[in-house]
Backbone as a ProteinNet text record, in pm:
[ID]
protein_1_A
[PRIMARY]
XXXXXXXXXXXXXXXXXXXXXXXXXXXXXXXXXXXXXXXXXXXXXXXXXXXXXXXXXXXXXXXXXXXXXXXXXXXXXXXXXXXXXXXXXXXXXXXXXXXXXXXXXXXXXXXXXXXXXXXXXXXXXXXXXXXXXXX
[TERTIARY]
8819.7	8865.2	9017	9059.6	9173.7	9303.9	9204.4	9287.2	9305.8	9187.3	9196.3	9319.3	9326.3	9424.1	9560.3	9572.8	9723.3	9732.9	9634.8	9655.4	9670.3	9616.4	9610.8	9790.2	9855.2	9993.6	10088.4	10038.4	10055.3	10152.3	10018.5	10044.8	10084.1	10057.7	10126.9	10299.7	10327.5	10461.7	10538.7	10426.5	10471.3	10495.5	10386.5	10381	10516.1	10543.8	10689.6	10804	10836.5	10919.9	10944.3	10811.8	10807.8	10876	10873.2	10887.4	11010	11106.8	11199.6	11288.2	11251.4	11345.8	11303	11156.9	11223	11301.7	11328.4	11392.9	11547.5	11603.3	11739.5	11744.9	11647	11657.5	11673.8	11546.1	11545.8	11529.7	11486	11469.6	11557.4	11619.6	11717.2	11832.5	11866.9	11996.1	12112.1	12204.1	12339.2	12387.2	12416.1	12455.6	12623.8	12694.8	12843.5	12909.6	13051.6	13111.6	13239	13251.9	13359.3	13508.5	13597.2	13762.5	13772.2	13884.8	13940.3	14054.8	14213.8	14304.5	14366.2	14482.8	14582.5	14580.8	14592.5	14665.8	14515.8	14381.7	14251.4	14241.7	14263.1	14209.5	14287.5	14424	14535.9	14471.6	14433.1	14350.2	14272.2	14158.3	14003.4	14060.2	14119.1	14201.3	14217.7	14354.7	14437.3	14322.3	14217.5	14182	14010.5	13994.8	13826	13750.8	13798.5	13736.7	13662.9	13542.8	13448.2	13550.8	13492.5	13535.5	13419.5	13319.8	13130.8	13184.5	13351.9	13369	13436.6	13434.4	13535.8	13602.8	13744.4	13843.9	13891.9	13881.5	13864	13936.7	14043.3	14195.2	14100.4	14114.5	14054.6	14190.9	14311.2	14418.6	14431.4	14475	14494	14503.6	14490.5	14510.8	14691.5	14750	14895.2	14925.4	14898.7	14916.5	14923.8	14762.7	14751.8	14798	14824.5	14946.5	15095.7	15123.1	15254.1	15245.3	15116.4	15125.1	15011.9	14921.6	14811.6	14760.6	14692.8	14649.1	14607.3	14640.2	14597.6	14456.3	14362.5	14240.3	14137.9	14216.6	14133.6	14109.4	14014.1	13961.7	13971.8	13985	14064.1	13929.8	13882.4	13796	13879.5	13920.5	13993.8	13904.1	13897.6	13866.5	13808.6	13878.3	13836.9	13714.5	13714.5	13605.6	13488.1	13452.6	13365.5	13296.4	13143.7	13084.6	12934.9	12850	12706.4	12595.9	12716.2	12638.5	12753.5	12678.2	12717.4	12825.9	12956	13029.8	12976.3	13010.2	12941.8	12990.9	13182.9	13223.5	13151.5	13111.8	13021.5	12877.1	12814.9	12631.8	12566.9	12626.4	12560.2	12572.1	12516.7	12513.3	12477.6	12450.3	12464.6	12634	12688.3	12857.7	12894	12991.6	13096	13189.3	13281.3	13364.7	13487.7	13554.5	13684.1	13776.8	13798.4	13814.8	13991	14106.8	14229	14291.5	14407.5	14431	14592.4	14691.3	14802.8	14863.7	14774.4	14832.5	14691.2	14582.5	14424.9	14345.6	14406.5	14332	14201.1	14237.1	14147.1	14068.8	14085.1	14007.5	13855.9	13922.8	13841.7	13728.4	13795.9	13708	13596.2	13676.8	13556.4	13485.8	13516.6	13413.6	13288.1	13325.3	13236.7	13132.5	13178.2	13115.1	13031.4	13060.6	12993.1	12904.9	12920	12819	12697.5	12719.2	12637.8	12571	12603.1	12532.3	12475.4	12449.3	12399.6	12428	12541.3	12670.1	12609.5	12571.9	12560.6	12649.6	12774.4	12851.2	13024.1	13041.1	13176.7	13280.3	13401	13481.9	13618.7	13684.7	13784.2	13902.5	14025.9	14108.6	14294.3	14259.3	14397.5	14440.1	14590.6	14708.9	14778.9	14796.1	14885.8	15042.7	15053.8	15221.4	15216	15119	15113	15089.2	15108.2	15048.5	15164	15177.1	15269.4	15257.2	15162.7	15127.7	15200	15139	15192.8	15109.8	15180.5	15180	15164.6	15028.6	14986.5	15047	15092	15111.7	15031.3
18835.5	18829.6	18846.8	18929.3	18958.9	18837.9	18802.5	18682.6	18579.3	18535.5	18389.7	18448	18550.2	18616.4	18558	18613.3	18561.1	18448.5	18360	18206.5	18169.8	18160.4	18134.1	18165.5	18282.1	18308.1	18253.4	18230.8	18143.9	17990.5	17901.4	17794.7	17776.8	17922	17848.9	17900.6	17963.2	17989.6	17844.2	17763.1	17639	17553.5	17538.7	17425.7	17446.1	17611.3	17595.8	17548.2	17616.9	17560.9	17408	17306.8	17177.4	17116.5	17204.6	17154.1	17191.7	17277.5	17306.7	17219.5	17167.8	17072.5	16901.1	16869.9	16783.9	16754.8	16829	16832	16827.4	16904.6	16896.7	16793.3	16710.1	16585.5	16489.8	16415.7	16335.1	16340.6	16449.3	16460.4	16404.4	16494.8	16473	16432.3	16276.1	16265.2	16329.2	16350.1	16436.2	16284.3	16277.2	16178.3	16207.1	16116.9	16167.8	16041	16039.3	15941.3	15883.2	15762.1	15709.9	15692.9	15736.1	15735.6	15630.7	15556.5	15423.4	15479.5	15352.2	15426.3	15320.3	15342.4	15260.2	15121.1	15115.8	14957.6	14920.5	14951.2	14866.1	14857.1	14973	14978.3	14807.6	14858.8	14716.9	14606.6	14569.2	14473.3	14455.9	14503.7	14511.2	14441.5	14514.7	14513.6	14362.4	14311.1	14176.3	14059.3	14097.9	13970.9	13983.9	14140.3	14081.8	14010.8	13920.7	13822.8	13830.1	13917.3	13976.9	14102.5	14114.3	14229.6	14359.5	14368.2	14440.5	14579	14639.1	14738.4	14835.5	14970.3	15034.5	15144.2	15132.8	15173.4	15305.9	15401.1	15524.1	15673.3	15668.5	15777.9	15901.5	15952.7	16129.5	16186.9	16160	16262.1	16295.6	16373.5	16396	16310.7	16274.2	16198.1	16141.3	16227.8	16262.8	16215.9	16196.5	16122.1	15988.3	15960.9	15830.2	15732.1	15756.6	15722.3	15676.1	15758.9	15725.9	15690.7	15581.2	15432.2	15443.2	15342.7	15367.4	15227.1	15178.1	15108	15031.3	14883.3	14807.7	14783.4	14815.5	14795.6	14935.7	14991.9	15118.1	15236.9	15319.1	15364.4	15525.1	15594.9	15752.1	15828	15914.7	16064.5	16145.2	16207.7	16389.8	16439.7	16458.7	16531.6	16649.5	16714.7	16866	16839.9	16705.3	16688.5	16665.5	16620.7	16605.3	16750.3	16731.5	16895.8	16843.2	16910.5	16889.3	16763	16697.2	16572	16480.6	16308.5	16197	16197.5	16141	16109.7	15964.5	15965.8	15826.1	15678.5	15720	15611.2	15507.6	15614.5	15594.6	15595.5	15480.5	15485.3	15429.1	15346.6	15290.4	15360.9	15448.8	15549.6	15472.8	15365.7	15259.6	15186.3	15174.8	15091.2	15149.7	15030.3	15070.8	15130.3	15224.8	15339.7	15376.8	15314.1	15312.8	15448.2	15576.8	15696.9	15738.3	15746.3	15769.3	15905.5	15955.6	16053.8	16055.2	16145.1	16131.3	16181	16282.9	16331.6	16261.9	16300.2	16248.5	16378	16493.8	16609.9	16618.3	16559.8	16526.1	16443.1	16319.2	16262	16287.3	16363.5	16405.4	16485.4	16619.8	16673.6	16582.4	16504.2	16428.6	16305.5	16298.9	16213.8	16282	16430.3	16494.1	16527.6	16580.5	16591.9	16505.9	16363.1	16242.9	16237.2	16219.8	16253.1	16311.5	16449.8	16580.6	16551.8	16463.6	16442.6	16273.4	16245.1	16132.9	16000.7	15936.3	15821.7	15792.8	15697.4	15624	15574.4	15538.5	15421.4	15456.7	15555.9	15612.3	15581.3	15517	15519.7	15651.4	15684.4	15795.1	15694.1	15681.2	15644.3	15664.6	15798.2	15851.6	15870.4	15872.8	15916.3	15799.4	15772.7	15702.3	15685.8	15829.6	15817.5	15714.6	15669.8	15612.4	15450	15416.2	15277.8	15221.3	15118.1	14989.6	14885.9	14897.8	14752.7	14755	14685.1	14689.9	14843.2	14840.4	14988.7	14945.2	14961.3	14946.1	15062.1	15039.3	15148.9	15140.6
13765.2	13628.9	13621.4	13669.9	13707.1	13796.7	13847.9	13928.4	13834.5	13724.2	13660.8	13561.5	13482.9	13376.8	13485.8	13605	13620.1	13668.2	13654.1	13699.2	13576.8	13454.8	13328.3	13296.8	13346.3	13297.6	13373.8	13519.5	13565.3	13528.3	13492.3	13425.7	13375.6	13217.2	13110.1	13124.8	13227.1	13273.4	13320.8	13395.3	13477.6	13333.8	13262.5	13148.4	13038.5	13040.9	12978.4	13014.3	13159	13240.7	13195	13257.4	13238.5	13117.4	13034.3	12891.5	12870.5	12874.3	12914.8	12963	13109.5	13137	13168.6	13046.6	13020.3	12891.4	12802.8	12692.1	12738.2	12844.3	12859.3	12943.3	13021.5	13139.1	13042.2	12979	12883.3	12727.6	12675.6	12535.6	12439.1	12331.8	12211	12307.1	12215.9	12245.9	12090.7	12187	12086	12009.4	11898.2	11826.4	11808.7	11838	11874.4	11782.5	11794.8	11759.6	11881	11863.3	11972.8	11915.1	12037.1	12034.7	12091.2	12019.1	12087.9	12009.2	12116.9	12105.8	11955.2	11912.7	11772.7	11823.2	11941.2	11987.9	11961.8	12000	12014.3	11869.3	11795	11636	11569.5	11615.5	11538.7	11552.6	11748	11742.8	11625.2	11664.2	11565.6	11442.2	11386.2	11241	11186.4	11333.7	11263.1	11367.5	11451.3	11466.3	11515.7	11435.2	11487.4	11398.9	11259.8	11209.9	11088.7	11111.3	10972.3	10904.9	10844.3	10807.1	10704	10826.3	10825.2	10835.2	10834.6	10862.6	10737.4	10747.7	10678.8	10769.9	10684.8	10765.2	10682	10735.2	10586.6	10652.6	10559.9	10616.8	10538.7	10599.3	10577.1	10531.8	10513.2	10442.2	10296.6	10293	10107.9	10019.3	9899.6	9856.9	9778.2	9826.1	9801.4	9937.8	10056.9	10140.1	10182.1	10122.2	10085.8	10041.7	9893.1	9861.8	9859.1	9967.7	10012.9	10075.1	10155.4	10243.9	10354.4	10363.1	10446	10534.1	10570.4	10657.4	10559.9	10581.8	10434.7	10499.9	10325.3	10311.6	10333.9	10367.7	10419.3	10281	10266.7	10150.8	10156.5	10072.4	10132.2	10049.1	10149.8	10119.4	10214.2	10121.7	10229	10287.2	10399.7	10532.5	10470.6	10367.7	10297.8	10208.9	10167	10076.6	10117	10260.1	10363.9	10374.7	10285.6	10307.7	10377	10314.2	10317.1	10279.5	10166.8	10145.6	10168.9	10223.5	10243.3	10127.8	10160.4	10027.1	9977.9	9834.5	9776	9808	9881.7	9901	10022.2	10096.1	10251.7	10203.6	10131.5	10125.2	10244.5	10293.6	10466.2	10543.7	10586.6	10718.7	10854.3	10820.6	10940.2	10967	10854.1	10838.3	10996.8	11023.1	11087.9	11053.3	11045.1	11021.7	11078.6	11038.5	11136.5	11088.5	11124.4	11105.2	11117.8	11088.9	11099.9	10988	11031	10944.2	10979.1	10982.9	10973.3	11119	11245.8	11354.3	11456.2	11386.1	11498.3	11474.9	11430.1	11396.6	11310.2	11176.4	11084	11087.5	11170.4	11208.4	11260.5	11397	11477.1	11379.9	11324.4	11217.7	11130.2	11086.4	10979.5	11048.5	11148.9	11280.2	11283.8	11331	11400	11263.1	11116.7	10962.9	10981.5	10980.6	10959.2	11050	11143	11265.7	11230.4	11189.5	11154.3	11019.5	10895.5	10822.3	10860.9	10958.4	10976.3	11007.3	10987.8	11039.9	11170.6	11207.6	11345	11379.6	11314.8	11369.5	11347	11365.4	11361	11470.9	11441.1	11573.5	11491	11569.5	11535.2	11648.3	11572.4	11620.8	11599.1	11531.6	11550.2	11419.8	11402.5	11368.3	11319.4	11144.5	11131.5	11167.2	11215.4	11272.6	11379.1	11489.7	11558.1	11569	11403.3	11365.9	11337.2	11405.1	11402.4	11332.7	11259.7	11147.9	11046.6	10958.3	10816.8	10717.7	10621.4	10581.2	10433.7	10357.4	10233.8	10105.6	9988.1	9917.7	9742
[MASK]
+++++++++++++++++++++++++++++++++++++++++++++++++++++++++++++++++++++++++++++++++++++++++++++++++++++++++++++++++++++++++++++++++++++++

């Protein structure tokens, strides 16, 4: 009797284990977002053709203002909480992510991410943009 009790604890010691690592081998994948650098974004921008994307500055809106990536649509980074913002209803869109250093970016990459966004790229810092400059 004694013997089956620690085979029984046994197992179900083994069957956790098992379960254990296959959750960290193959289980949940982490849903992330991708960095590409200004020069690929510019590309994209002046010659990838459709235009299935949005291009959306996370800076203040007093930032904005004073000149942004033509076409691109502004939610502050700060305003990014718990729910989807309304400007973003496709949580499938492509998402082209910029802010004024790459800081904020990154931040509201990772927001978006976390409330659901599949399709986020994060690509920097308008100080770093050489295009034309919308006002």
């Amino acid at each position: 009797m004694m013997k089956a009790r620690y085979l029984i604890i046994i197992i179900v010691v083994i069957a956790v284990l098992a379960l254990l690592a296959v959750g960290k081998l193959g289980g949940e994948k982490t849903m992330t977002y991708k960095q590409i650098s200004m020069d690929e974004a510019k590309q994209i921008f002046e010659y990838g053709g459709d235009d299935s994307y949005i291009i959306l500055d996370v800076r203040r809106p007093d930032e904005f203002a004073d000149g942004h990536i033509p076409g691109a649509i502004n939610v502050a980074n700060e305003s990014i909480g718990t729910e989807s913002p309304k400007e973003l209803a496709d949580k499938n869109q492509l998402i082209y992510v910029y802010c004024r250093s790459g800081n904020r970016s990154k931040q509201a990459a990772e927001k978006l991410v976390a409330l659901g966004y599949t399709n986020i790229v994060e690509f920097g810092g308008i100080i770093d943009w050489t295009g034309e400059i919308e006002k």
